[in-house]
C-alpha positions in Angstrom: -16.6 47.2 -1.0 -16.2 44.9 1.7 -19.5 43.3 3.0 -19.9 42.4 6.6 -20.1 39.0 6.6 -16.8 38.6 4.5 -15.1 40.9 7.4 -16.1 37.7 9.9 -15.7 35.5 7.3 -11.9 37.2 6.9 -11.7 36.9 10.9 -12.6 33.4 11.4 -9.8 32.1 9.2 -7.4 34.5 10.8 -8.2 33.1 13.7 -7.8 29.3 12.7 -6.2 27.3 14.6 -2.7 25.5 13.4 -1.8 22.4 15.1 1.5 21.5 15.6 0.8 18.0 14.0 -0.2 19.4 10.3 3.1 21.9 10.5 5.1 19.0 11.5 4.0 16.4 8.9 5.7 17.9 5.5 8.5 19.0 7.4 8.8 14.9 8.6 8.0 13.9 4.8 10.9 16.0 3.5 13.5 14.9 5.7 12.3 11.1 5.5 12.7 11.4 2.1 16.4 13.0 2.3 17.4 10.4 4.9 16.2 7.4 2.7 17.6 8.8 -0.2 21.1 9.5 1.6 21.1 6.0 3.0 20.6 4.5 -0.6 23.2 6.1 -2.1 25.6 5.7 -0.1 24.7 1.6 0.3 24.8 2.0 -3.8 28.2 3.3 -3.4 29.6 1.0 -1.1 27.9 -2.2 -2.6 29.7 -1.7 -6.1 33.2 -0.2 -4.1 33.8 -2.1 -1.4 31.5 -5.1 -1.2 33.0 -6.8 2.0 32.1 -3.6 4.1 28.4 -3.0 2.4 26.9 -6.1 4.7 28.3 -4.2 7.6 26.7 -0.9 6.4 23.5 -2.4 6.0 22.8 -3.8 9.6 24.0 0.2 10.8 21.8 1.5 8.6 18.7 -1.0 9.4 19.8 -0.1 13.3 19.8 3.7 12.4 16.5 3.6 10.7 14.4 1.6 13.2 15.8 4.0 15.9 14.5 7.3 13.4 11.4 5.2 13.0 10.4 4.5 16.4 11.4 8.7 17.4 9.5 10.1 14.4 6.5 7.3 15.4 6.6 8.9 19.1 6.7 12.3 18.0 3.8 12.0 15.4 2.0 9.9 17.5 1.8 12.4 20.4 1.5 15.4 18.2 -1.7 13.7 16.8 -3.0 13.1 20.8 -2.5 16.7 21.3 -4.6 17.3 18.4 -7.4 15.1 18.2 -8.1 15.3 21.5 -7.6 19.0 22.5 -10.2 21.4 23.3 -10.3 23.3 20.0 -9.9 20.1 17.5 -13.8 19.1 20.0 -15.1 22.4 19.9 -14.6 22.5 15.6 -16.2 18.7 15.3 -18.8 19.3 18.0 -17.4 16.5 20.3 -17.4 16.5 24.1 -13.5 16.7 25.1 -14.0 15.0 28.2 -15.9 12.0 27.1 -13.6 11.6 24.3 -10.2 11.3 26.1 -12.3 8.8 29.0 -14.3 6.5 26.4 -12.2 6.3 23.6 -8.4 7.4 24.1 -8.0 6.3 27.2 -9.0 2.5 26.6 -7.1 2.3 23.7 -4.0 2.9 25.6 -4.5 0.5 27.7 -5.1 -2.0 25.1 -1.7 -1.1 23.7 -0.4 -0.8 27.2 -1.3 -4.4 27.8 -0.4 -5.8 24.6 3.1 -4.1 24.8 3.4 -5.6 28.4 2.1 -9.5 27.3 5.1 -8.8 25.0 7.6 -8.5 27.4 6.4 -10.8 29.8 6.2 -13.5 27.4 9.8 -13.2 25.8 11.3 -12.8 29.3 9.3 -16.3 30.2 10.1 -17.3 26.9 13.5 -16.8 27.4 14.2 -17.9 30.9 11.1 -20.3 32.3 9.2 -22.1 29.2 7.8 -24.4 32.2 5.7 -21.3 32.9 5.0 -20.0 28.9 1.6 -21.5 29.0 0.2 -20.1 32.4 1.8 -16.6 31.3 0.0 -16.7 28.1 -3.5 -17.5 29.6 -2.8 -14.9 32.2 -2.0 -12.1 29.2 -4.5 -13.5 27.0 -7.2 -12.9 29.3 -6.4 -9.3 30.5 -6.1 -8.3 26.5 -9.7 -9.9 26.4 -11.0 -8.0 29.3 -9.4 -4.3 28.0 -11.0 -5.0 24.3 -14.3 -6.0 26.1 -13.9 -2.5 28.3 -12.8 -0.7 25.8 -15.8 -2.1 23.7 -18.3 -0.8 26.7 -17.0 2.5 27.4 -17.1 3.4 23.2 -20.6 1.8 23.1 -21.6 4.6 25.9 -20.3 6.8 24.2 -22.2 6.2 20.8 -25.3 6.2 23.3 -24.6 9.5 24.8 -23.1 11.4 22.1 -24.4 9.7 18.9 -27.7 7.8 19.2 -29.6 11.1 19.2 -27.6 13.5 17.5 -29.8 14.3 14.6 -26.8 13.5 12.0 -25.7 9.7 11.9 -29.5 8.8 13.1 -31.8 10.7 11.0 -34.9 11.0 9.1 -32.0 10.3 6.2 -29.5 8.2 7.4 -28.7 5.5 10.5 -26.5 3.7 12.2 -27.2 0.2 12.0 -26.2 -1.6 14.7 -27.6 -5.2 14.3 -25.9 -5.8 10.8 -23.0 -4.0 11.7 -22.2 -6.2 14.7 -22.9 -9.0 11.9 -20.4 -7.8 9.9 -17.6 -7.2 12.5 -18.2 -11.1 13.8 -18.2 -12.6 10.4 -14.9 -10.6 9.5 -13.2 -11.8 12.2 -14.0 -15.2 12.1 -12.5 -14.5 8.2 -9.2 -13.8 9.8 -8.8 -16.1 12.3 -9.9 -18.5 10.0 -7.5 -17.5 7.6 -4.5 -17.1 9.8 -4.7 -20.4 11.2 -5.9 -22.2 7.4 -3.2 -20.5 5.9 -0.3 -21.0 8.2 0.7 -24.7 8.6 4.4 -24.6 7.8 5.6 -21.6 10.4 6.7 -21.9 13.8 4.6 -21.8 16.7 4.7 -18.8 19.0 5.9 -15.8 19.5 10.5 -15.9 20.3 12.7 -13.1 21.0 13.6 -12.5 17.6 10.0 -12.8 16.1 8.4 -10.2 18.6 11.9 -8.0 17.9 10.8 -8.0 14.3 7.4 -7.4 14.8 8.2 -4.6 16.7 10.9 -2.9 14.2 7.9 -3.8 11.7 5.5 -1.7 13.5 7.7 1.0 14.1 8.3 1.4 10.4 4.9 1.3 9.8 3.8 3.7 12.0 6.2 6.5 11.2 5.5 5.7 7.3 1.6 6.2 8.0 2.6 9.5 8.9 3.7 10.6 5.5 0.6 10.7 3.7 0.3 11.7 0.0 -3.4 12.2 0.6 -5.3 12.4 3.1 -9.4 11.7 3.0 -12.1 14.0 4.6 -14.0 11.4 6.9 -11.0 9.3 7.7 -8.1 7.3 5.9 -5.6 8.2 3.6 -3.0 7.5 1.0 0.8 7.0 2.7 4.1 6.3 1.3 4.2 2.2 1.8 2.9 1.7 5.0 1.6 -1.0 5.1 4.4 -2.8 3.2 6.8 -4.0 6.6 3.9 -5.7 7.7 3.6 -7.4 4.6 7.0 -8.2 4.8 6.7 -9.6 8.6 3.6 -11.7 7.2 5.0 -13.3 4.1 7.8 -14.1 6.3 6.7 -15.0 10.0 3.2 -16.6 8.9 -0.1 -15.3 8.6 -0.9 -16.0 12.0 2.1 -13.7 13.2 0.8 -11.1 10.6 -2.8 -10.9 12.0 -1.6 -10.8 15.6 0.8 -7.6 14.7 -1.9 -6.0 12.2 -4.5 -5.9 15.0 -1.7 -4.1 17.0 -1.2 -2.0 14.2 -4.9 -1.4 14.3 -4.8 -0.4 17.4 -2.3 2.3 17.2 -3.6 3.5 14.0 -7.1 4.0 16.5 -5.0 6.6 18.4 -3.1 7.9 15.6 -6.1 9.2 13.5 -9.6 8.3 15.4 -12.8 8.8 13.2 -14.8 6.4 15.6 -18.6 6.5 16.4 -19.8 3.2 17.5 -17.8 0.0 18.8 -18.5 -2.2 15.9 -17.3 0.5 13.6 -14.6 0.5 15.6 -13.7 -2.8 15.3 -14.4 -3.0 11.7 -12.1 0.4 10.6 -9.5 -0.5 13.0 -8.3 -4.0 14.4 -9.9 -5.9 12.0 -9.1 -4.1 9.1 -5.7 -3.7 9.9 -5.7 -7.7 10.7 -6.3 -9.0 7.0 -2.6 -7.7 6.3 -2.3 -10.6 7.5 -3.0 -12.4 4.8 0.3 -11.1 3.1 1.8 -14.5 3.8 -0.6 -16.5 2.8 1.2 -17.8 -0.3 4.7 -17.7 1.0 4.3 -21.4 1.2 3.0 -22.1 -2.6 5.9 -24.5 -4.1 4.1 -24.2 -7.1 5.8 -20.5 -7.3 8.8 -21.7 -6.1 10.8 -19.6 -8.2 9.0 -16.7 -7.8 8.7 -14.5 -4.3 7.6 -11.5 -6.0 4.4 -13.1 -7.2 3.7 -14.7 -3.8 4.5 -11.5 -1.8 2.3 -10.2 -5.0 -1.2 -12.2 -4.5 -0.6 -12.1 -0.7 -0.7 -8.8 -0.4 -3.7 -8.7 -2.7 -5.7 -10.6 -0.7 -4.6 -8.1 2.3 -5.9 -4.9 0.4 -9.1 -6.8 -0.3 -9.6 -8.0 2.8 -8.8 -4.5 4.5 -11.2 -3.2 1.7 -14.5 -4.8 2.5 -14.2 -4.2 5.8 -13.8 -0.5 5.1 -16.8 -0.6 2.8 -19.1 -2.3 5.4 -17.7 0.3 8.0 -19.4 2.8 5.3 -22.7 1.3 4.3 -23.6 0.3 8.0 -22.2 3.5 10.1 -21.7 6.0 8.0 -24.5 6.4 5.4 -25.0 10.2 7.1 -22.2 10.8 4.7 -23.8 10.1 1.2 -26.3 12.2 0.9 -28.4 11.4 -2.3 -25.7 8.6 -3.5 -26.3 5.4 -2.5 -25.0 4.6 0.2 -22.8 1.1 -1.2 -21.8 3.1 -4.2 -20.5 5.8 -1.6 -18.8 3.3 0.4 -17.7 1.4 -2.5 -15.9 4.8 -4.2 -14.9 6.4 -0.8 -12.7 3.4 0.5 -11.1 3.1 -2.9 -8.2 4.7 -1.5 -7.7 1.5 0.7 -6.7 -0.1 -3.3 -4.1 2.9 -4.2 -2.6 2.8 -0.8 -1.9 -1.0 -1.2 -1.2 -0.8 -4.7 1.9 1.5 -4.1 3.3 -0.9 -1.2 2.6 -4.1 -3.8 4.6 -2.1 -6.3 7.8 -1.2 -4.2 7.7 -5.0 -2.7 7.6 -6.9 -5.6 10.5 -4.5 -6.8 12.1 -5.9 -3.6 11.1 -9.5 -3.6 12.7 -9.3 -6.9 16.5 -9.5 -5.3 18.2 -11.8 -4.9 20.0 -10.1 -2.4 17.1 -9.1 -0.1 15.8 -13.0 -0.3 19.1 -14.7 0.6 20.0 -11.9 3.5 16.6 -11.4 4.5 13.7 -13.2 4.0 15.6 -17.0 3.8 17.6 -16.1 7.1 14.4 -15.3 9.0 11.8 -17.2 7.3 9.5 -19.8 9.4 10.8 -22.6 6.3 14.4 -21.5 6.5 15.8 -25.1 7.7 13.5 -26.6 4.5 14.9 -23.9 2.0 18.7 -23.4 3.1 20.7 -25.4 0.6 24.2 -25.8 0.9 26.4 -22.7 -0.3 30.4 -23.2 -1.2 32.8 -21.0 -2.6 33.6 -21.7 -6.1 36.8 -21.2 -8.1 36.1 -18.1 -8.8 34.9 -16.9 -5.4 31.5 -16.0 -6.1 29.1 -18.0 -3.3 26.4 -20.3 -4.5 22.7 -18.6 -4.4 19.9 -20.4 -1.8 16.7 -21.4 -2.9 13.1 -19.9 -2.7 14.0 -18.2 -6.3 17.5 -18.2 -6.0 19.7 -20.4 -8.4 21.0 -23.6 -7.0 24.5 -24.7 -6.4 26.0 -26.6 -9.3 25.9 -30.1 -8.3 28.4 -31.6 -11.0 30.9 -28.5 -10.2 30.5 -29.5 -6.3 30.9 -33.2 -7.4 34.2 -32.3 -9.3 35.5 -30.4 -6.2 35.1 -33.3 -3.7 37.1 -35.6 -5.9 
């Protein structure tokens, strides 16, 4: 027999709602997976076929995929917006709709608004009027400032109003502590600014056409991959098919001060895409600043004593990247989120629940060492575009047998007695 409360059980998950976002998502991960798999066989194909027409293939197939990137990025991205922020997705998590869209939403597109503007602006300049690069800069510099220091305020009155006193994150049991987590966030970023600017003597200065083109392609890619998550974690975060790894790829090759700038961008948009915020310094710590120590994926890209081997610089780089994104995860826990625990304590909580952060980068290290590994993808990709290319280019001439001499940076050098004997 049938007891009442399973009838209204029975109803309440009838009556469930289904967003358009979770119906959406393996549909995306199915056909991201055909596309990719399509595209490689057929560049398999052609690269062993017709080898002169492969290169050709490859820049339509990049320019396909950053356009499918950037669309499935859009649509996911405002398919999440209708969810998080919709009246339902409040009423189930207790928030006040109102107040979320105003404090929280709404800043951080403006951020991004801002950021994506300072872009333009300062390629155009760039391009056309350097005179008037460092006035532009200053100009943008300080109305990024002033939106992070807004946004900063208007989530801070929201942890007073919707937080502070709620009973669950400030309890008899558990609290929010502001003090050390204001600590933490300050200390972390001095870590990465620190570290971007240690860390990155050899690349160019500033932001060109072509860098912020391929910090933008980077960002798409990342975005739409963060999308296709293999698993996804109750309080926030989750496990994604190499999403992080163009980033990584942008740092080892633009610099690490390059790759903090983008990852706090990437931050930012990952604030919008999945938003699990409470306070501002949690904020901060789960979002921009984690996001920045990707960073540090280029840290070692100028190591000559590994020379010969890209795959083990892209490899501790992006090490120190997952570690760095790690403990600021873990302090996000211990200091804003110890409501969570329960009877575990509360670092051993933090400490287990962010260990996802190591899968997740564990994956991307393993598909871009597999990459770093070619020599194709080095000479075509990361020597053309790298900040050291004029120190690593070595001269490449046709041989007898009309197979073209390899650059360096892992590559095998041109045979200098063979060239000798061809001069004379």
């Amino acid at each position: 027999m049938v007891t009442a409360t399973e009838k209204v059980c029975a109803l309440a998950s009838s009556d469930e709602v289904v967003y358009a976002s979770e119906k959406f998502a393996p549909v995306a991960l199915w056909m991201t997976v055909g596309i990719v798999a399509a595209l490689v066989i057929a560049g398999l194909v052609l690269f062993f076929a017709k080898r002169t027409a492969f290169f050709r293939y490859v820049k339509i197939a990049g320019l396909c995929a950053v356009i499918y990137a950037a669309a499935l990025g859009i649509t996911m991205l405002a398919l999440e917006i209708a969810k998080n922020y919709s009246q339902s997705y409040a009423d189930e998590n207790g928030l006040a709709r109102g107040t979320v869209i105003s404090n929280i939403l709404v800043p951080i597109l403006i951020v991004c608004g801002i950021v994506l503007v300072s872009a333009l602006v300062l390629a155009l300049v760039y391009k056309f009027r350097r005179t008037a690069l460092r006035p532009a800069i200053a100009v943008c510099g300080t109305l990024l400032l002033a939106s992070v220091v807004v946004a900063a305020i208007l989530i801070g009155l929201y942890y007073t109003a919707n937080i502070a006193n709620d009973g669950y994150y400030n309890s008899d049991s558990a609290s929010v502590n502001t003090p050390l987590l204001i600590i933490c966030t300050v200390c972390l970023i001095a870590v990465a600014v620190a570290g971007a600017f240690i860390f990155d003597k050899g690349s160019a200065k500033g932001f060109d056409t072509r860098t912020i083109a391929a910090a933008a392609i980077c960002v798409a890619f990342s975005f739409a991959l963060s999308f296709i998550k293999i698993f996804d974690m109750p309080q926030g975060g989750a496990v994604t098919l190499v999403s992080l790894l163009p980033l990584l790829v942008f740092s080892y090759i633009y610099g690490t001060k390059k790759g903090v700038f983008v990852g706090v961008i990437y931050g930012l948009l990952q604030a919008i895409q999945d938003p699990f915020i409470i306070h501002p310094a949690q904020f901060l710590l789960d979002y921009p600043v984690a996001f920045s120590f990707v960073g540090f994926g280029g840290i070692f890209a100028h190591v000559k004593a590994l020379y010969k081997v890209p795959q083990i610089k892209f490899l501790l780089g992006a090490i120190a990247a997952g570690i760095g994104r790690y403990v600021s995860h873990v302090l996000s826990g211990v200091f804003a989120f110890s409501a969570y625990a329960g009877d575990t304590p509360i670092w051993i909580y933090s400490l287990s629940y962010n260990s996802f952060v190591l899968v997740d980068i564990a994956i991307a290290i393993a598909v871009g060492v597999v990459i770093f590994s070619s020599k194709t993808f080095m000479r075509y990709v990361v020597l053309p575009y790298g900040s050291d290319r004029a120190k690593t280019r070595s001269a490449s001439d046709k041989s007898a047998d009309g197979s073209v001499a390899a650059e360096s940076d892992g590559l095998a050098h041109t045979d200098s007695s063979a060239e000798s004997d061809k001069r004379a």
